[in-house]
C-alpha positions, 0 to 999 in steps of 0.5 A: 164713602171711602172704606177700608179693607183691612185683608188680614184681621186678628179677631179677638175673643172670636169663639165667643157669642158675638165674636163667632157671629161676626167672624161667621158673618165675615165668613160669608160675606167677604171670603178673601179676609183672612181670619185669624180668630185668638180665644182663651176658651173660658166658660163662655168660649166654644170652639163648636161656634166655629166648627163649620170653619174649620179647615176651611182657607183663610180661616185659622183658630189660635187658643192664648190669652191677650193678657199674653203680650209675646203671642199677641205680639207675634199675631198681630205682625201677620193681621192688618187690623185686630177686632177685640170681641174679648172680655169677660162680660157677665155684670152677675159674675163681675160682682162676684170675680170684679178682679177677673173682670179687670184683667181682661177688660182693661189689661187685655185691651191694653195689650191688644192695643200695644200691639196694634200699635207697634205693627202699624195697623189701619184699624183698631176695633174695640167692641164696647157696650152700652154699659159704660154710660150707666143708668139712664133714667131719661132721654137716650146716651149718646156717644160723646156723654160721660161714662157713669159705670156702676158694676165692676163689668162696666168699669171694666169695660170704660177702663178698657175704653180709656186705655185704648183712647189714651193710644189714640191720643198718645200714639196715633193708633187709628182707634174706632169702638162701639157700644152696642146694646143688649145682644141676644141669638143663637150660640149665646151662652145661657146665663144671659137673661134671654138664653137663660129664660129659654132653656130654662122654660125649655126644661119646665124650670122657673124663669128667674126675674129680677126684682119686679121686672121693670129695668128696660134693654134695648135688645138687638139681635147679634146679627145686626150687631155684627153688621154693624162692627163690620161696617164700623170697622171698615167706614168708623172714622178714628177716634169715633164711638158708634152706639149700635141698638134698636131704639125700642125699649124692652122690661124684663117682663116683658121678655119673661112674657115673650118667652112664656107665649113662645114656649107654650107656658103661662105666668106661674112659670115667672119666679120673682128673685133677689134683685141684683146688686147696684142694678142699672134701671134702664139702657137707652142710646141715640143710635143716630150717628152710626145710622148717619156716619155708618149707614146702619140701622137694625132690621130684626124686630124683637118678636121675630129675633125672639122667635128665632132664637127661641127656635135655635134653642129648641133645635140644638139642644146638643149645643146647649145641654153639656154647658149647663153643668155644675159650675153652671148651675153653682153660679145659679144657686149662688146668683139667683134667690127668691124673692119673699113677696109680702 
């Protein structure tokens, strides 16, 4: 299997959850790539993801915006390949921001892009989501299906997709994505359902569920997302998309649940809310094609991950308590309202 092996990468968004997992994990599996990691430090960016790195060689954090064309310009004369992990990704925020979400999603992909471009670079990554499919009611996404987005996030999300595909097509740029499913571990900032459930539990607060519970994830685990980037990056074929997830379908209730066994708490901790706007029911990918192309697949089963990031969460309350401020917990009033069960 012929590989690439871009030297010099311009990791976007990579003070971010997944992104400082991957660049962590780039880190220590192959040290003679030099990084170079650009994040705009919004609410969800946290330069204590990458502290362990810094002032370590071949590592290097840039603070900028890839709405920014002139820095990103100059950054990416000095990488061979740019990983875009930048995006505002939240679809609770996106219904109540949707323009912020389309300034970066598709805006800052554009620029990247451009970028990418005009320096020649061997690859282009663009970190999607399973998102842009829409709701599954049956059967399983797979690469080549039509995006049906139904939350301003995912629109974004595809509209970022397209813009890139047209460089493809247009320009050549060698153009490789993946849409990974529902992530969840450690340094994921705690308004995602998972972080969310945990620390809340942890606190002895009320676990807030949409609705019934009933919409089904598939819920990787960020460390076998990130192997899969990787991989995608250095063996993805140009023009190619990789859907990265488990295959195993999880309800939200199920997740309350978990985390209600693995915190010591009992269902009473479970409280019904106000079910989200134009909610997606259900996620589900073939994920045979980065399995076949890719070699991967994911080996942290659910039951572990949980336990894992259960424990993570419990060990670096440090991390996670200064987040939870008050823009946190206005987001949270505004976002999540009991449901009145007749």
């Amino acid at each position: 299997m012929n590989e690439r092996s871009p030297r010099r990468l311009l990791v976007a968004g990579g003070a971010g959850f997944i992104g400082s997992n991957f660049v962590k994990l780039l880190r220590s599996t192959r040290p003679e790539v030099e990084v170079t990691v650009l994040d705009k430090l919004t609410y969800a960016g946290n330069p204590a993801n990458l502290r362990e790195l810094e002032g370590t060689p071949g590592y290097r954090f840039v603070r900028g915006d890839i709405c920014d064309g002139e820095m990103v310009d100059h950054l990416a004369g000095q990488v061979d390949a740019i990983v875009n992990f930048a995006a505002e990704t939240h679809v609770d925020r996106s219904l109540l921001d949707p323009f912020a979400f389309v300034l970066t999603d598709v805006l800052g992909t554009g620029v990247l892009a451009e970028a990418a471009r005009k320096h020649g670079h061997d690859v282009f990554l663009l970190v999607s989501t399973d998102e842009v499919y829409g709701h599954v009611p049956e059967g399983r996404s797979k690469e080549e299906d039509a995006f049906r987005p139904r939350s301003p996030y995912s629109a974004s999300k595809a509209g970022g997709e397209l813009l890139a595909r047209s460089y493809l097509e247009s320009f050549g740029l060698p153009l490789v994505v993946t849409r990974g499913s529902n992530n969840y571990g450690p340094n994921q900032f705690p308004e995602k359902i998972i972080p969310l459930f945990i620390t809340n539990a942890l606190d002895g607060l009320k676990l807030p569920l949409y609705g019934d519970g009933s919409a089904i994830r598939d819920y990787v685990h960020v460390e076998d997302h990130c192997r899969g980037i990787d991989l995608a990056l250095r063996r993805g074929t140009p023009g190619a998309a990789y859907n990265l997830g488990t295959g195993v379908e999880t309800s939200g209730r199920e997740v309350a649940a978990t985390v209600v066994e693995l915190t010591g708490l009992d269902e009473s901790s479970i409280e019904q809310v106000v079910d989200r706007a134009g909610h997606d029911y259900r996620y589900a990918l073939d994920v045979s094609q980065a399995r076949e192309e890719l070699g991967w697949s994911a080996g942290i089963g659910f039951r572990e991950g949980m336990e894992r990031t259960v424990r993570w969460y419990r060990d670096n309350q440090d991390w996670w308590r200064p987040l939870r401020s008050g823009e946190y917990w206005e987001f949270y009033r505004r976002n999540y309202k009991p449901l009145e069960v007749k």
